[in-house]
C-alpha positions in Angstrom: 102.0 82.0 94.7 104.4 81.1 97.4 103.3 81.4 100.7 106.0 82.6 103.1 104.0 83.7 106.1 104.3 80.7 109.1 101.0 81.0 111.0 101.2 80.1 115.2 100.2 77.0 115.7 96.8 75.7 117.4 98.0 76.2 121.3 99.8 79.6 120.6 98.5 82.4 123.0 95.6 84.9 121.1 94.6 88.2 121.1 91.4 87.6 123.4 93.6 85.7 125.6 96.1 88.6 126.8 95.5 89.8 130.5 93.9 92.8 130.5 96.1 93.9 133.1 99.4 93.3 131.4 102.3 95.9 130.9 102.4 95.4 127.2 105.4 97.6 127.2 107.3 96.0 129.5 106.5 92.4 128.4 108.0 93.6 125.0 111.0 94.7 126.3 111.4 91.6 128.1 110.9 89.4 125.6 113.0 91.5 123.6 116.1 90.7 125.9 114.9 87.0 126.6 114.6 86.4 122.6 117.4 88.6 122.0 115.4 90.4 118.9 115.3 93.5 117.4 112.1 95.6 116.9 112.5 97.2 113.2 109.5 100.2 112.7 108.6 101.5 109.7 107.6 105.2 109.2 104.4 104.4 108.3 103.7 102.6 111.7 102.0 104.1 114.3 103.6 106.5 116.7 103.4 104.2 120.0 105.2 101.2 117.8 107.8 103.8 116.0 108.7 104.9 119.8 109.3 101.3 121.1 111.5 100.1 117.8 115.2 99.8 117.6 115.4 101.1 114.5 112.5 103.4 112.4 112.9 103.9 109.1 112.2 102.7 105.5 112.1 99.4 104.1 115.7 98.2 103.3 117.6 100.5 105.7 115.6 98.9 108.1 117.0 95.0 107.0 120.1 96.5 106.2 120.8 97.6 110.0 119.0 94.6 111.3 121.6 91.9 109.2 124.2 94.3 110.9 123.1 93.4 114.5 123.9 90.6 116.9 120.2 89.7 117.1 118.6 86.5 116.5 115.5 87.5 115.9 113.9 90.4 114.0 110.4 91.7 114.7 109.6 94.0 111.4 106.5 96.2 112.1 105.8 97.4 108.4 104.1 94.5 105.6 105.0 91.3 104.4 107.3 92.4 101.5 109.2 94.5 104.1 109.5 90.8 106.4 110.6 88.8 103.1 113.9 91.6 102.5 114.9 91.1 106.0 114.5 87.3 105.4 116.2 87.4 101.8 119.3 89.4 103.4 119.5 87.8 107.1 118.8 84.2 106.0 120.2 83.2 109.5 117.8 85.2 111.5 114.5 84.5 112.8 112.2 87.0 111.2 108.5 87.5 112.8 105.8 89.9 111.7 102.7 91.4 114.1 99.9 90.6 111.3 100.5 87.6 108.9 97.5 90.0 107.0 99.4 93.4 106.7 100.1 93.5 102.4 100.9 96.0 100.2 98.6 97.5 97.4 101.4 97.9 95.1 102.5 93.9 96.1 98.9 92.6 95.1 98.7 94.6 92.2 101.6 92.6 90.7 101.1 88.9 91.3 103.7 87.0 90.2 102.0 85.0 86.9 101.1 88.0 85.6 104.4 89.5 85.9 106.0 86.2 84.5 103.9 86.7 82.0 104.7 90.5 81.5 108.2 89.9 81.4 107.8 87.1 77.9 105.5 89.4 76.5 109.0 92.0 76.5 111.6 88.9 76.0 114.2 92.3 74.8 113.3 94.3 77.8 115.6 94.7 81.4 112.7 94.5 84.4 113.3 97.2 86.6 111.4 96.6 89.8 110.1 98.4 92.9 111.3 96.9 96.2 107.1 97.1 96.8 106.7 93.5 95.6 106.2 90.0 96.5 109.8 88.3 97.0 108.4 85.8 94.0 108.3 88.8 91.8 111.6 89.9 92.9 113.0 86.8 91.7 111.6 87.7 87.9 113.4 91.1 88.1 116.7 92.2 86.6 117.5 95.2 89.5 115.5 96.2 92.0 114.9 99.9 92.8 113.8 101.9 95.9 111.8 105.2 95.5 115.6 106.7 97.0 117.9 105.3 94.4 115.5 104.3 91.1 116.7 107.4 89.0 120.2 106.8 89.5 120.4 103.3 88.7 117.6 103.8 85.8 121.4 106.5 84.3 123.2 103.6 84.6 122.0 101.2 82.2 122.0 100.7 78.9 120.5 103.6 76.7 119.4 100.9 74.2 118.0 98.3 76.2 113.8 98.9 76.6 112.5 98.9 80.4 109.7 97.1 81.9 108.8 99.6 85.1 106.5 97.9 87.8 104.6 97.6 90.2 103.9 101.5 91.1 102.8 103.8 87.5 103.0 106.7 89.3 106.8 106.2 90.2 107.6 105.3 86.9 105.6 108.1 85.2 107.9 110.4 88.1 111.2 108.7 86.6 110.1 108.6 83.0 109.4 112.7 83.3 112.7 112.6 85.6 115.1 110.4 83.1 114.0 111.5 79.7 114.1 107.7 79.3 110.2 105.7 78.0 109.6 102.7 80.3 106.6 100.2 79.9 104.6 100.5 83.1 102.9 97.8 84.9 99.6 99.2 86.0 99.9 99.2 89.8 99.0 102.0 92.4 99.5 102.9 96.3 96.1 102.9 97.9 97.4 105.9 100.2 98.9 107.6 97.7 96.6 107.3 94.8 93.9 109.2 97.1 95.4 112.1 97.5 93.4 115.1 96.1 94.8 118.0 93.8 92.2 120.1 94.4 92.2 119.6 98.3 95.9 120.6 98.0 95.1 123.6 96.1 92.9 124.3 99.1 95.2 123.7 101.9 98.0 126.0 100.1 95.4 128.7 100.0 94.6 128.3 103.5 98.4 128.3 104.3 100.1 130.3 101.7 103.6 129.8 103.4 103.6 126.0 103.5 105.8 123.7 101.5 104.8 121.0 99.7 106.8 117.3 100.1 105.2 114.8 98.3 106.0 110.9 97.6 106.7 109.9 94.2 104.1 107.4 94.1 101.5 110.3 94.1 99.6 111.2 91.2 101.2 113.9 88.7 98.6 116.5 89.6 99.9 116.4 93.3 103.3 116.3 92.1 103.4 119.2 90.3 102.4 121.3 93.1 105.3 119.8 95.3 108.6 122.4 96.3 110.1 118.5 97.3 109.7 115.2 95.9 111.4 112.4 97.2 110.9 109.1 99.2 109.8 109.1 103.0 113.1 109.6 104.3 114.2 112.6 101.8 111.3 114.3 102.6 111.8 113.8 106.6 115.4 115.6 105.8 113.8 118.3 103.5 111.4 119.5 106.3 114.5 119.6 108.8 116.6 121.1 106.8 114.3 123.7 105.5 114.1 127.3 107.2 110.5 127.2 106.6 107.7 126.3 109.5 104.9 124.8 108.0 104.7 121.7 105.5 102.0 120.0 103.7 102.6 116.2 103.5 102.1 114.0 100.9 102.5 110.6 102.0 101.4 108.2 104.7 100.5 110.4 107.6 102.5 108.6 110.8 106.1 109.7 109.7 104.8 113.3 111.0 105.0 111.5 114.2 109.2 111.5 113.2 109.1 115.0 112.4 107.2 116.6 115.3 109.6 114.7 117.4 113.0 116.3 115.4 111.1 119.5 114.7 108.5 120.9 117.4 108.8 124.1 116.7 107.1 123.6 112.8 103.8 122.9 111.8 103.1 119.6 109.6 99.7 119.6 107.8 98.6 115.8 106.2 97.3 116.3 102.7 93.7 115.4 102.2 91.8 113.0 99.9 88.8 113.4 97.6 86.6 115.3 99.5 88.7 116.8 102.0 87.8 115.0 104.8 88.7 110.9 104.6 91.7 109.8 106.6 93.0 108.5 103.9 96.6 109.1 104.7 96.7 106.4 106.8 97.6 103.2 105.4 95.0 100.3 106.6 97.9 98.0 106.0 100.2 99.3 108.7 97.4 99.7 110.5 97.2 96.1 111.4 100.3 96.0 113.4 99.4 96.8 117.1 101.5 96.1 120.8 99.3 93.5 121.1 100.2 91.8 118.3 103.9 92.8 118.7 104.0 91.1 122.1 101.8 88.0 120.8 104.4 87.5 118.0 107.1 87.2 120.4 105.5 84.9 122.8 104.4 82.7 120.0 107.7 82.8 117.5 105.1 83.8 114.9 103.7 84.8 111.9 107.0 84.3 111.0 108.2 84.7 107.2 110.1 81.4 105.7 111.3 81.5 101.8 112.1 78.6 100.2 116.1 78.5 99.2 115.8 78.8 95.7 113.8 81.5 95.8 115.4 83.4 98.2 118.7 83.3 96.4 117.1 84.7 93.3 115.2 87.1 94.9 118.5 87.9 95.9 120.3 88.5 93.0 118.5 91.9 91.9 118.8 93.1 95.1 122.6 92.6 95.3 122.4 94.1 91.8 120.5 97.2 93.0 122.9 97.6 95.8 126.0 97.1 93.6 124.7 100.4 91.4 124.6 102.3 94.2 127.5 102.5 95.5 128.3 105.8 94.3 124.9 107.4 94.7 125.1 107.3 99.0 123.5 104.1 99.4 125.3 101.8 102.1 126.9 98.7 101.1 124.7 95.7 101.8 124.9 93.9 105.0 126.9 90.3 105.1 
Protein backbone atom coordinates (compact mmCIF):
# COMPACT_ATOMS: atom_id res chain seq x y z
CA UNK A 1 0.00 0.00 0.00
CA UNK A 2 1.00 3.48 -0.82
CA UNK A 3 1.98 5.48 1.85
CA UNK A 4 0.88 9.16 1.37
CA UNK A 5 1.23 10.54 4.85
CA UNK A 6 4.85 12.83 5.11
CA UNK A 7 5.88 12.48 8.68
CA UNK A 8 7.82 15.92 10.38
CA UNK A 9 11.12 15.49 10.29
CA UNK A 10 13.69 14.73 13.32
CA UNK A 11 14.01 18.68 14.55
CA UNK A 12 10.19 19.45 14.00
CA UNK A 13 8.67 20.98 17.28
CA UNK A 14 6.49 17.95 19.51
CA UNK A 15 3.70 17.74 21.48
CA UNK A 16 5.67 17.68 24.94
CA UNK A 17 7.52 20.58 23.65
CA UNK A 18 4.59 23.26 23.40
CA UNK A 19 4.74 25.99 26.14
CA UNK A 20 2.29 25.41 28.48
CA UNK A 21 1.54 28.91 28.48
CA UNK A 22 0.75 29.33 24.87
CA UNK A 23 -2.53 30.84 23.36
CA UNK A 24 -3.08 27.87 21.18
CA UNK A 25 -5.88 29.79 19.60
CA UNK A 26 -4.25 32.65 18.73
CA UNK A 27 -1.05 30.93 17.44
CA UNK A 28 -3.50 29.09 15.04
CA UNK A 29 -4.86 32.01 13.71
CA UNK A 30 -1.60 33.36 13.22
CA UNK A 31 -0.12 30.85 11.55
CA UNK A 32 -3.21 30.62 9.63
CA UNK A 33 -2.60 34.20 8.13
CA UNK A 34 1.34 33.73 8.06
CA UNK A 35 0.85 30.32 6.02
CA UNK A 36 -2.10 31.58 4.32
CA UNK A 37 -4.09 28.13 4.92
CA UNK A 38 -7.43 27.20 5.43
CA UNK A 39 -8.68 25.14 8.46
CA UNK A 40 -11.30 22.48 6.85
CA UNK A 41 -13.46 20.62 9.98
CA UNK A 42 -15.31 17.87 9.63
CA UNK A 43 -18.67 17.21 11.55
CA UNK A 44 -17.35 14.59 13.27
CA UNK A 45 -14.57 16.76 14.92
CA UNK A 46 -14.84 17.99 18.11
CA UNK A 47 -16.70 21.08 18.93
CA UNK A 48 -13.65 23.46 19.89
CA UNK A 49 -11.92 22.42 16.32
CA UNK A 50 -15.48 22.72 14.35
CA UNK A 51 -15.60 26.40 15.98
CA UNK A 52 -12.01 27.50 14.82
CA UNK A 53 -12.42 25.90 11.02
CA UNK A 54 -13.15 27.89 7.89
CA UNK A 55 -15.29 25.61 6.64
CA UNK A 56 -17.27 22.46 8.72
CA UNK A 57 -18.86 20.07 6.85
CA UNK A 58 -18.53 16.61 5.12
CA UNK A 59 -15.86 15.13 3.30
CA UNK A 60 -15.90 16.46 -0.34
CA UNK A 61 -17.82 19.65 0.22
CA UNK A 62 -15.14 20.32 2.49
CA UNK A 63 -12.19 19.84 -0.71
CA UNK A 64 -14.55 21.11 -2.96
CA UNK A 65 -14.67 24.76 -1.14
CA UNK A 66 -11.03 24.39 -0.18
CA UNK A 67 -9.80 23.94 -4.29
CA UNK A 68 -12.17 27.05 -4.56
CA UNK A 69 -10.06 29.29 -2.18
CA UNK A 70 -6.95 31.39 -2.61
CA UNK A 71 -5.11 29.38 0.10
CA UNK A 72 -2.03 27.68 -0.18
CA UNK A 73 -2.33 25.44 2.31
CA UNK A 74 -5.15 23.25 3.64
CA UNK A 75 -5.29 21.92 7.21
CA UNK A 76 -8.19 19.04 7.03
CA UNK A 77 -9.27 18.02 10.59
CA UNK A 78 -11.26 14.79 9.65
CA UNK A 79 -8.93 11.18 8.52
CA UNK A 80 -6.52 10.47 6.02
CA UNK A 81 -8.93 9.55 3.18
CA UNK A 82 -10.63 12.93 3.72
CA UNK A 83 -6.63 14.68 3.35
CA UNK A 84 -6.03 12.33 0.11
CA UNK A 85 -9.53 14.06 -1.79
CA UNK A 86 -8.37 17.41 -0.96
CA UNK A 87 -4.90 16.35 -2.37
CA UNK A 88 -6.46 14.44 -5.45
CA UNK A 89 -8.59 17.71 -6.27
CA UNK A 90 -6.12 20.64 -5.18
CA UNK A 91 -2.93 18.99 -6.48
CA UNK A 92 -1.33 22.57 -6.15
CA UNK A 93 -2.04 22.97 -2.56
CA UNK A 94 -0.15 22.04 0.38
CA UNK A 95 -2.41 19.68 2.31
CA UNK A 96 -1.47 18.90 6.13
CA UNK A 97 -3.31 16.72 8.59
CA UNK A 98 -3.24 17.01 12.78
CA UNK A 99 -2.67 13.04 13.22
CA UNK A 100 -0.72 11.12 10.47
CA UNK A 101 -2.76 8.08 12.72
CA UNK A 102 -6.45 9.29 12.27
CA UNK A 103 -7.94 6.24 9.68
CA UNK A 104 -11.10 5.19 8.82
CA UNK A 105 -12.72 1.67 9.65
CA UNK A 106 -14.44 1.52 6.49
CA UNK A 107 -10.73 2.55 4.76
CA UNK A 108 -8.93 -0.45 6.55
CA UNK A 109 -11.51 -2.77 5.87
CA UNK A 110 -10.79 -2.51 2.18
CA UNK A 111 -7.09 -2.63 1.46
CA UNK A 112 -6.33 -2.23 -1.74
CA UNK A 113 -4.98 -6.03 -2.86
CA UNK A 114 -7.89 -7.42 -1.75
CA UNK A 115 -10.00 -5.05 -3.61
CA UNK A 116 -7.83 -5.65 -6.74
CA UNK A 117 -8.43 -8.80 -6.22
CA UNK A 118 -12.27 -8.44 -5.71
CA UNK A 119 -12.67 -6.51 -8.68
CA UNK A 120 -11.01 -9.88 -11.19
CA UNK A 121 -12.89 -12.09 -9.31
CA UNK A 122 -16.18 -9.84 -11.05
CA UNK A 123 -14.12 -9.02 -14.41
CA UNK A 124 -18.28 -8.15 -15.86
CA UNK A 125 -18.98 -6.01 -12.90
CA UNK A 126 -18.89 -1.77 -12.69
CA UNK A 127 -17.19 -1.00 -9.02
CA UNK A 128 -19.21 1.40 -7.38
CA UNK A 129 -17.24 2.81 -4.42
CA UNK A 130 -17.66 4.81 -1.21
CA UNK A 131 -15.68 7.97 -1.03
CA UNK A 132 -14.65 6.13 2.64
CA UNK A 133 -11.50 4.53 1.02
CA UNK A 134 -7.86 4.63 0.55
CA UNK A 135 -7.05 6.96 -2.61
CA UNK A 136 -5.26 3.49 -3.96
CA UNK A 137 -8.69 1.90 -3.92
CA UNK A 138 -10.22 4.82 -5.49
CA UNK A 139 -7.95 4.35 -8.33
CA UNK A 140 -9.60 0.52 -8.80
CA UNK A 141 -13.12 2.11 -8.92
CA UNK A 142 -15.35 2.81 -11.82
CA UNK A 143 -17.50 5.94 -9.91
CA UNK A 144 -17.21 6.87 -6.69
CA UNK A 145 -20.23 7.59 -4.44
CA UNK A 146 -20.92 9.73 -1.31
CA UNK A 147 -23.66 8.47 1.29
CA UNK A 148 -25.49 12.11 -0.37
CA UNK A 149 -25.59 11.16 -3.99
CA UNK A 150 -24.95 7.04 -4.18
CA UNK A 151 -28.74 6.25 -5.07
CA UNK A 152 -28.94 8.64 -7.68
CA UNK A 153 -25.99 7.78 -9.52
CA UNK A 154 -26.55 3.87 -8.72
CA UNK A 155 -30.40 5.02 -11.44
CA UNK A 156 -28.14 6.14 -13.74
CA UNK A 157 -26.25 3.16 -14.91
CA UNK A 158 -26.75 0.46 -16.81
CA UNK A 159 -29.74 -1.86 -15.66
CA UNK A 160 -27.67 -4.78 -17.10
CA UNK A 161 -24.32 -4.22 -15.91
CA UNK A 162 -23.72 -6.26 -12.24
CA UNK A 163 -22.35 -3.93 -9.29
CA UNK A 164 -19.58 -4.51 -6.97
CA UNK A 165 -20.66 -2.19 -3.72
CA UNK A 166 -17.78 -1.48 -1.23
CA UNK A 167 -16.32 -0.63 1.39
CA UNK A 168 -19.55 0.05 3.86
CA UNK A 169 -22.44 -3.28 3.69
CA UNK A 170 -24.67 -1.40 5.54
CA UNK A 171 -24.84 1.38 2.82
CA UNK A 172 -25.20 -0.91 0.18
CA UNK A 173 -27.74 -3.12 1.96
CA UNK A 174 -29.62 0.74 2.44
CA UNK A 175 -29.33 1.31 -1.51
CA UNK A 176 -30.00 -2.31 -2.51
CA UNK A 177 -33.49 -2.01 -0.29
CA UNK A 178 -33.60 1.75 -1.75
CA UNK A 179 -32.82 0.83 -5.69
CA UNK A 180 -34.55 -2.38 -6.17
CA UNK A 181 -31.15 -3.02 -7.86
CA UNK A 182 -28.74 -6.52 -6.23
CA UNK A 183 -25.15 -5.32 -5.71
CA UNK A 184 -22.22 -7.62 -4.39
CA UNK A 185 -21.11 -6.16 -1.11
CA UNK A 186 -17.61 -5.93 0.10
CA UNK A 187 -17.84 -6.86 3.76
CA UNK A 188 -16.72 -3.56 5.48
CA UNK A 189 -18.39 -1.71 8.50
CA UNK A 190 -18.25 1.85 10.43
CA UNK A 191 -16.91 1.22 13.88
CA UNK A 192 -19.37 4.14 15.13
CA UNK A 193 -22.05 3.12 13.30
CA UNK A 194 -22.03 -0.66 13.55
CA UNK A 195 -22.45 -0.11 17.52
CA UNK A 196 -25.39 1.35 17.58
CA UNK A 197 -28.13 -0.64 19.54
CA UNK A 198 -31.79 -1.44 18.35
CA UNK A 199 -32.90 -2.18 21.42
CA UNK A 200 -31.35 0.86 23.25
CA UNK A 201 -33.27 2.86 20.53
CA UNK A 202 -36.37 1.21 21.31
CA UNK A 203 -35.61 2.40 24.75
CA UNK A 204 -34.83 5.94 24.20
CA UNK A 205 -38.16 6.29 22.01
CA UNK A 206 -40.03 5.01 24.90
CA UNK A 207 -38.47 7.38 27.18
CA UNK A 208 -39.15 10.18 24.65
CA UNK A 209 -42.17 9.24 22.76
CA UNK A 210 -42.13 12.63 20.67
CA UNK A 211 -38.56 12.29 19.35
CA UNK A 212 -37.54 11.77 15.76
CA UNK A 213 -35.37 9.42 14.64
CA UNK A 214 -32.30 10.54 11.97
CA UNK A 215 -30.06 7.93 11.31
CA UNK A 216 -26.89 7.44 8.94
CA UNK A 217 -27.09 4.99 6.27
CA UNK A 218 -24.19 3.17 7.32
CA UNK A 219 -26.21 1.96 10.46
CA UNK A 220 -27.44 -1.40 10.84
CA UNK A 221 -31.03 -2.26 9.29
CA UNK A 222 -32.55 -2.83 12.71
CA UNK A 223 -31.67 0.95 13.53
CA UNK A 224 -32.77 1.95 10.24
CA UNK A 225 -35.99 0.84 10.30
CA UNK A 226 -36.91 2.74 13.32
CA UNK A 227 -35.63 6.01 11.59
CA UNK A 228 -38.51 9.03 10.43
CA UNK A 229 -34.98 10.30 8.40
CA UNK A 230 -32.23 8.62 6.72
CA UNK A 231 -29.66 10.35 5.10
CA UNK A 232 -25.96 11.35 5.24
CA UNK A 233 -24.61 13.83 8.09
CA UNK A 234 -25.48 16.85 6.30
CA UNK A 235 -29.29 15.77 5.36
CA UNK A 236 -29.89 14.90 8.63
CA UNK A 237 -28.37 18.30 10.08
CA UNK A 238 -31.20 19.99 7.53
CA UNK A 239 -33.96 17.42 8.55
CA UNK A 240 -33.65 18.46 12.33
CA UNK A 241 -33.78 22.27 11.20
CA UNK A 242 -36.34 21.97 9.10
CA UNK A 243 -38.53 19.83 11.21
CA UNK A 244 -41.25 21.50 13.58
CA UNK A 245 -40.51 18.91 16.03
CA UNK A 246 -38.16 19.56 19.27
CA UNK A 247 -36.50 16.61 20.23
CA UNK A 248 -34.27 14.12 17.97
CA UNK A 249 -32.54 10.97 18.47
CA UNK A 250 -29.21 10.73 16.53
CA UNK A 251 -27.84 8.18 14.85
CA UNK A 252 -24.47 8.99 13.77
CA UNK A 253 -21.19 10.23 15.18
CA UNK A 254 -22.19 12.36 18.19
CA UNK A 255 -20.14 15.91 17.57
CA UNK A 256 -22.36 17.20 14.56
CA UNK A 257 -24.98 17.83 17.55
CA UNK A 258 -22.39 20.41 18.39
CA UNK A 259 -23.76 22.00 14.70
CA UNK A 260 -27.22 21.59 15.62
CA UNK A 261 -27.34 23.01 19.08
CA UNK A 262 -25.64 25.93 17.64
CA UNK A 263 -28.48 26.38 14.55
CA UNK A 264 -31.13 25.10 16.86
CA UNK A 265 -31.03 25.86 20.76
CA UNK A 266 -34.33 25.83 21.39
CA UNK A 267 -34.55 21.66 20.53
CA UNK A 268 -33.36 18.91 22.30
CA UNK A 269 -30.77 16.39 20.51
CA UNK A 270 -30.44 12.95 22.19
CA UNK A 271 -27.08 10.60 20.90
CA UNK A 272 -28.27 7.04 20.30
CA UNK A 273 -26.67 4.53 22.59
CA UNK A 274 -24.70 1.30 21.92
CA UNK A 275 -24.96 -2.27 23.24
CA UNK A 276 -25.58 -1.73 26.63
CA UNK A 277 -26.80 1.63 26.85
CA UNK A 278 -24.13 3.19 28.35
CA UNK A 279 -20.62 3.16 25.96
CA UNK A 280 -19.76 6.33 24.30
CA UNK A 281 -19.60 4.81 21.42
CA UNK A 282 -20.89 7.54 19.25
CA UNK A 283 -17.74 9.11 19.20
CA UNK A 284 -15.43 8.14 16.68
CA UNK A 285 -11.76 7.34 18.18
CA UNK A 286 -10.55 8.34 14.79
CA UNK A 287 -11.51 12.00 14.87
CA UNK A 288 -10.71 11.79 18.14
CA UNK A 289 -7.08 12.14 17.43
CA UNK A 290 -7.16 15.50 16.00
CA UNK A 291 -6.57 18.07 18.90
CA UNK A 292 -5.42 22.23 18.81
CA UNK A 293 -2.37 20.95 19.78
CA UNK A 294 -1.86 19.04 17.03
CA UNK A 295 -3.56 21.62 14.71
CA UNK A 296 -1.07 24.21 15.74
CA UNK A 297 1.98 21.58 15.60
CA UNK A 298 0.99 20.73 12.05
CA UNK A 299 1.31 24.25 10.99
CA UNK A 300 4.51 25.02 12.66
CA UNK A 301 6.08 21.89 11.30
CA UNK A 302 4.40 21.83 7.45
CA UNK A 303 3.35 18.31 8.54
CA UNK A 304 1.93 15.18 8.51
CA UNK A 305 1.33 16.28 5.29
CA UNK A 306 -0.41 13.95 2.56
CA UNK A 307 1.76 13.43 -0.91
CA UNK A 308 0.29 11.03 -3.76
CA UNK A 309 2.23 9.87 -6.27
CA UNK A 310 1.12 11.35 -9.96
CA UNK A 311 -0.14 8.45 -11.40
CA UNK A 312 -2.07 7.55 -8.79
CA UNK A 313 -3.58 10.66 -8.13
CA UNK A 314 -4.77 11.08 -11.66
CA UNK A 315 -6.60 7.72 -11.46
CA UNK A 316 -7.88 8.27 -8.32
CA UNK A 317 -9.15 11.02 -10.01
CA UNK A 318 -10.98 9.80 -12.73
CA UNK A 319 -14.03 8.15 -10.61
CA UNK A 320 -14.29 11.02 -8.78
CA UNK A 321 -14.72 13.34 -11.81
CA UNK A 322 -17.04 10.58 -12.95
CA UNK A 323 -19.07 10.76 -9.74
CA UNK A 324 -19.22 14.41 -9.95
CA UNK A 325 -20.22 14.40 -13.75
CA UNK A 326 -23.54 12.17 -12.63
CA UNK A 327 -24.47 14.56 -10.47
CA UNK A 328 -24.97 17.28 -11.93
CA UNK A 329 -28.64 17.16 -11.96
CA UNK A 330 -29.14 15.68 -8.54
CA UNK A 331 -27.91 19.22 -6.53
CA UNK A 332 -24.35 18.34 -6.24
CA UNK A 333 -21.92 21.26 -7.10
CA UNK A 334 -19.73 21.10 -10.05
CA UNK A 335 -16.19 20.14 -9.05
CA UNK A 336 -13.70 22.66 -8.26
CA UNK A 337 -10.80 23.55 -11.06
Amino acid sequence: MVDTVVLAGGDALTEDRIDPSLDLYAEIERLRRERNAVILAHYYQDGEIQDLADFVGDSLDLSRKAAATDADVIVFCGVRFMGEVAKIVSPQKTVLIPDAEAGCSLEDSCQPEPFRRFREQHPDHLAVTYINCSAEVKALSDVIVTSSNAEAILAQLPPDRPVLFAPDRHLGAYLQKKSGRPMTLWPGSCIVHEQFSERELVKLKVRHPTAKIAAHPECPEGILRHSDHVGSTRSILEFVLASPAQEFIIATEAHIIHQMEKAAPHKTFIAAAGMDGSCDCARCPFMAKNTLEKIYLCLVNGAPRIELPEDLRLAALKPLQKMLEMSVNVNVPPAAP
